[in-house]
Every structure is written in C-alpha cells, then in structure tokens.
C-alpha positions as CSV (number, residue, x, y, z in Angstrom):
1,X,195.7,226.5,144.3
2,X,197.9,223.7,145.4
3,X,197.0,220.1,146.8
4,X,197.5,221.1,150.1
5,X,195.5,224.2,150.4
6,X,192.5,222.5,149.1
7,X,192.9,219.8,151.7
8,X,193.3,222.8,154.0
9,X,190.5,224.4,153.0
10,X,188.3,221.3,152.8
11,X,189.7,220.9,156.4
12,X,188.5,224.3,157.7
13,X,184.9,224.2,155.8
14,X,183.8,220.9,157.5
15,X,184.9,222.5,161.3
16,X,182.8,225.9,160.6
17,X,179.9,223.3,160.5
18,X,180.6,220.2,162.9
19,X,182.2,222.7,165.9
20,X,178.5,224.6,166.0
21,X,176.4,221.5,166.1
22,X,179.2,220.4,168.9
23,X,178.8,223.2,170.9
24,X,175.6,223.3,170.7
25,X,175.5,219.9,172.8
26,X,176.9,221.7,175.3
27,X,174.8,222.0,178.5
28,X,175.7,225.6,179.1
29,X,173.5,227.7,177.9
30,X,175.7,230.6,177.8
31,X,177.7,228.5,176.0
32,X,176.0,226.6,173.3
33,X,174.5,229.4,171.2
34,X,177.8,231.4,170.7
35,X,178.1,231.2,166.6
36,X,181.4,230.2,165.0
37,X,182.6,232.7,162.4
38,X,185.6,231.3,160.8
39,X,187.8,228.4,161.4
40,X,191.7,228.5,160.2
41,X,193.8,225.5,160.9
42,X,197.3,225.7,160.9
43,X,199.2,224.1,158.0
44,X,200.0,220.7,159.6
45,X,196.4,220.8,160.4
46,X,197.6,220.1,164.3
47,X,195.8,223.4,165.5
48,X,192.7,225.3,164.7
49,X,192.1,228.8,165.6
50,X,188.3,229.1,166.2
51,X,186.8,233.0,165.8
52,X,183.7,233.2,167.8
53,X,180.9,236.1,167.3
54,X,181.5,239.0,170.2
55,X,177.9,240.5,169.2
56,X,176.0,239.5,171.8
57,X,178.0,238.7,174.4
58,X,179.0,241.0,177.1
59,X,183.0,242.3,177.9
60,X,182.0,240.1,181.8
61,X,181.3,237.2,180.0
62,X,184.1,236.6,177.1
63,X,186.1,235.0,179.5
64,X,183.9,232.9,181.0
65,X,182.8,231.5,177.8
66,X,186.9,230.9,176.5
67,X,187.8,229.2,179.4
68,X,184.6,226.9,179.4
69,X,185.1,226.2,175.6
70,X,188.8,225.3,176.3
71,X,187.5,223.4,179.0
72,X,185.0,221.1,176.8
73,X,187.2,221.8,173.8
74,X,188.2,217.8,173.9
75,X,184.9,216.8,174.0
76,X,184.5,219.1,170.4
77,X,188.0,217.8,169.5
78,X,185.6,213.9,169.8
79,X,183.1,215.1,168.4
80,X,184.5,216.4,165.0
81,X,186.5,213.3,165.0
82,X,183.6,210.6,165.6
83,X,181.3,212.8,163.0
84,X,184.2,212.5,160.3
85,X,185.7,209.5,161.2
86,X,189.0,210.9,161.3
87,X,191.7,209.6,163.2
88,X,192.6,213.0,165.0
89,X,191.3,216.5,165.0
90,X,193.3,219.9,165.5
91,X,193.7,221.1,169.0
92,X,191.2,223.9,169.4
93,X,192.1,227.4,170.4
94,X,188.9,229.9,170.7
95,X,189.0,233.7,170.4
96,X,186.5,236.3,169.9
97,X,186.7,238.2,166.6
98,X,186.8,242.1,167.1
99,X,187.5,243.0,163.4
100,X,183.7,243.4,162.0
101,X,183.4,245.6,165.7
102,X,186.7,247.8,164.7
103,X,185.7,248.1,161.1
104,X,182.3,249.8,162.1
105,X,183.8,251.9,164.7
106,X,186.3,253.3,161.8
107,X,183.4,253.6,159.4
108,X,181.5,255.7,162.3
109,X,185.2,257.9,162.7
110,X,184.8,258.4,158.7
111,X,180.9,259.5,158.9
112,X,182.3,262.1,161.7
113,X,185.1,263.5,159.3
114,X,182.8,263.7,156.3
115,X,180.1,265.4,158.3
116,X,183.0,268.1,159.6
117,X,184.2,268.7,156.0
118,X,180.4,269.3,155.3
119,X,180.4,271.9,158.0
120,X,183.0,273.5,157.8
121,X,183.4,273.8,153.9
C-alpha cells in the first residue's frame, strides 16, 4: 500500500467518526441521527463523498435531509477542521447508499428462483 493511500485512508477513517458527532450537533432532529456509512475522499483529498444510511428514512424525506446537510455542510466542514486541527477539510457531498437495499432485493429475486426450481423439478 503506498504513502498516499494510507494518508488517504487515515483521512477517510477519522471523517466516518468526527462527521457523526458533527451532525449530531445539529438542531434538526430529522437530521442529526442519520448514521454515516462510509466516507471516501477524493485523491487530492479536496472532496469527500459522504454515504448516509437510507434504512430508516422515508423516499419524502431523502431530500429534505441532503439539501439541509449541504446546507450545514460548512459548519461540518469547521467542525472536522477545529476537532483535528487541520488547516482545511474536504468539501462535503452527501448521498444515500442504496447498495445493502439492492443487494437484499436480488438475494429475495434468488430465494424466488430457487423456490421455482424446487417446484417445478
């Protein structure tokens, strides 16, 4: 693993934490329970793509809750930076992360076909 990915990843494991406790601030509650799954930065460390849990939030709210997090995302941006002393933090970009929701719905769409093939053969 090279210098830089370490740095990276050093990078990326100290956001998972400090961008929870940050949101957590927040005064929304809609808002400040949403748990972080994964943080990747980009390579020049400039912007981080922050992956949100969709679990228990409804399809009505999603965007409510990205525009709000864009909104206070300098105030997270601050945060991480005063908590780390770092001179500047990424620029902040939240999604929601569908893939654990897809990968169930294709392990359900497998159950189906095996219980066909049990049927019919």
């Amino acid at each position: 693993m090279s210098d830089k990915s370490i740095k990276l990843k050093r990078v990326e494991s100290i956001l998972r934490e400090l961008i929870p406790e940050a949101i957590a601030t927040l005064s929304d509650e809609r808002i400040n329970a949403i748990p972080v799954l994964d943080v990747v930065c980009s390579r020049g460390k400039y912007d981080a793509k922050v992956y949100l849990d969709p679990t228990f939030v409804l399809e009505e709210e999603r965007e409510y809750i990205i525009t709000h997090l864009q909104k206070a995302s300098s105030y997270i941006q601050n945060y991480c930076k005063q908590a780390e002393g770092w001179y500047r933090a990424p620029k902040m970009h939240f999604l929601f992360d569908d893939n654990l929701q897809k990968q169930n719905s294709i392990d359900e769409l497998f159950k189906k076909i095996e219980s066909e093939l049990h049927k019919n053969g």
